[in-house]
LOKE-100280 format. One record per residue: residue in three letters; x, y, z of N, C-alpha, C in turn. Coordinates in steps of 0.02 Angstrom, whole numbers, plus 50000, padded with zeros to 5 digits. Layout:
BEGIN
ALAXYZXYZXYZ;...
END
This chain:
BEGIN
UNK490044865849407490414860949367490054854349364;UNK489534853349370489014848749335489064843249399;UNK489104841949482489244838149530489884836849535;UNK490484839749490491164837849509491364844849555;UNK491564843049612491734851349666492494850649658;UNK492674857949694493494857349685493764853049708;UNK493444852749786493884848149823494044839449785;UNK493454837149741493654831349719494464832349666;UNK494154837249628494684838549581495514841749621;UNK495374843249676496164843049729496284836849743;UNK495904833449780495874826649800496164822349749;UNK495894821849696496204818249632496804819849607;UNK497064827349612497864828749594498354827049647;UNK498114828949708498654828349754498854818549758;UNK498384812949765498414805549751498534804649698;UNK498584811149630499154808049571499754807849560;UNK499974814949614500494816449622500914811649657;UNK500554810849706500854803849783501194799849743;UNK500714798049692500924790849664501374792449622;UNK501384798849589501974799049523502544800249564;UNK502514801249621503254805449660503454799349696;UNK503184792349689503164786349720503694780749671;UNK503664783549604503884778249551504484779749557;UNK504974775249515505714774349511505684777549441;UNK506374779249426506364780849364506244777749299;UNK506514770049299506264764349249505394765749253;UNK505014765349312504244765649284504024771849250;UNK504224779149291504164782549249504414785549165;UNK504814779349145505144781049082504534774749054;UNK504314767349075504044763049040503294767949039;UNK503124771149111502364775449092502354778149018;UNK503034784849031503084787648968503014783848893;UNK503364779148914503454778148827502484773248808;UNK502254770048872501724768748859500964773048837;UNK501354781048871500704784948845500954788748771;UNK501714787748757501804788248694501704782748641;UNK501474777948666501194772248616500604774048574;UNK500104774648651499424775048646499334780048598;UNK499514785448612499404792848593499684791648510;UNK500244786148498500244785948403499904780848394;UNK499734775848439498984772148404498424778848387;UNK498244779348452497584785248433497794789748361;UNK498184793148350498364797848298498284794048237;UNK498674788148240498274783248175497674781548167;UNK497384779348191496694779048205496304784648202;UNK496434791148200496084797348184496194798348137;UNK496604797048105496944799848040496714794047981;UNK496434787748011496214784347944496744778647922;UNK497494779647946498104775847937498014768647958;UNK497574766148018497564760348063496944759248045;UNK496714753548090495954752248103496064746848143;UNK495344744748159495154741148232495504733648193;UNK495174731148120495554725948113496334724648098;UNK496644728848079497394730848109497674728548174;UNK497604732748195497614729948288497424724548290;UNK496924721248311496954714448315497304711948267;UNK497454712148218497854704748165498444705848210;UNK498814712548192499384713648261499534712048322;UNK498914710948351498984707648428498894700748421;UNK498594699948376498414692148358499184686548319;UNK499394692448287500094689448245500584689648299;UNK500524694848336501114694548382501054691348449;UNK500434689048482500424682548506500734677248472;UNK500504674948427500794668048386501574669948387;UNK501824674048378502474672648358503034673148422;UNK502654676248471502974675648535502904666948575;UNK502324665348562502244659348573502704653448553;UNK502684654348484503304650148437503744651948477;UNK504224655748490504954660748505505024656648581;UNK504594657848617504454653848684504584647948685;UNK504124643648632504364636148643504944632548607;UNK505124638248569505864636648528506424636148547;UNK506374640948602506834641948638506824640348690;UNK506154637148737506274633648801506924630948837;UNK507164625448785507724619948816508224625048813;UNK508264630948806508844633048796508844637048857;UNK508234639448869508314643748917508194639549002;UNK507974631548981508014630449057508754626949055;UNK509214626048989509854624449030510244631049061;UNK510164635949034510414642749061510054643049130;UNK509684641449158509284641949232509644636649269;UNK509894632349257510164624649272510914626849299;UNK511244630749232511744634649254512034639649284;UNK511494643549303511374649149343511334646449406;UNK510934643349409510514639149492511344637149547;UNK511754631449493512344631849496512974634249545;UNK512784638749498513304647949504513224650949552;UNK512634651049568512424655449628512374653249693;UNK512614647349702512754643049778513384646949805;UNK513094648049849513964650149897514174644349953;UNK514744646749964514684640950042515074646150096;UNK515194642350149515534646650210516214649650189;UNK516634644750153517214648650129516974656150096;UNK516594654650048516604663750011516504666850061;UNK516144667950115515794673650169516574673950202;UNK517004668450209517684670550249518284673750196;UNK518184669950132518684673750103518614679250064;UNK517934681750051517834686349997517654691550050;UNK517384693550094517104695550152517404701050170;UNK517364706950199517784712950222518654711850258;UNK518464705350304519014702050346519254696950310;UNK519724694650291519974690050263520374684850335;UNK520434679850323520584675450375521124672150335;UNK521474666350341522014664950364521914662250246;UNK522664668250236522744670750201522804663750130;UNK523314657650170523504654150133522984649150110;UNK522404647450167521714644150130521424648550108;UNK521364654650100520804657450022521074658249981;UNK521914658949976522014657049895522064650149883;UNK522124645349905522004637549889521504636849870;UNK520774641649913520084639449917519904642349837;UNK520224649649822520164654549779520324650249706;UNK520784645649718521174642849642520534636849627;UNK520514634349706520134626549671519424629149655;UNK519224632949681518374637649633518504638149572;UNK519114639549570519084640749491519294637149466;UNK519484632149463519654624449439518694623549420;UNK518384622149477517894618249486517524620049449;UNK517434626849431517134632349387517234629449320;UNK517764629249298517824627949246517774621049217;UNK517804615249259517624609349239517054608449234;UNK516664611649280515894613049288515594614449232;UNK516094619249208515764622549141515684617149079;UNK516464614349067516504609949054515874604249030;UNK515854601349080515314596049093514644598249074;UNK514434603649082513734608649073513664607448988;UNK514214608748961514294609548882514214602148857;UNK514534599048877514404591048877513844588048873;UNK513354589448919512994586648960512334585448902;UNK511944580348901511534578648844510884581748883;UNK510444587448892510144590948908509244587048874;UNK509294584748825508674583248782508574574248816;UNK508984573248886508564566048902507794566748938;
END
């Protein structure tokens, strides 16, 4: 077989296997659909349908327009991070009242109401809030 022996060609299936029996199902579905990309680029491209300057204007157009999309939408997406950041603070009350054990019944619904007071003024204020200083 021209310097390739079996053992390389075992060697090489069994470390493809490792790794394919290694992925989650999301990678092996993004693999898939990536070697079903390739495989209808190539078919166009054999067939005369595509060409090399195709592809690039395509990769080239669709840079630019992701770029635009990106900075268009920046401020929008770092007040949504602003509000998230927020949200996701806990304090010692949640770990006591939300928690498997609940502790003394009448402060986590007090604690339970004023979260959600705070929540919502929070929100409030967020909507308010002049974001473009």
């Amino acid at each position: 077989m021209n310097g390739i022996s079996v053992d390389t060609i075992t060697s090489l299936f069994t470390k493809l296997s490792n790794s394919v029996s290694k992925l989650d199902t999301s990678a092996i579905l993004g693999l898939i659909i990536a070697i079903g990309f390739v495989s209808l680029i190539y078919g166009f491209i054999s067939e005369s349908i595509l060409n090399a300057n195709t592809i690039i204007t395509t990769i080239f157009v669709g840079t630019v327009v992701y770029m635009y999309m990106k900075n268009h939408y920046m401020r929008k997406i770092k007040e949504l991070e602003v509000k998230n950041k927020a949200l996701k603070m806990d304090s010692v009350l949640d770990d006591l009242c939300f928690g498997s054990k609940v502790g003394d019944v009448m402060t986590c619904e007090n604690y339970k109401k004023a979260k959600t007071n705070f929540y919502e003024i929070s929100n409030k204020l967020i909507q308010n809030y002049n974001w473009k200083k």
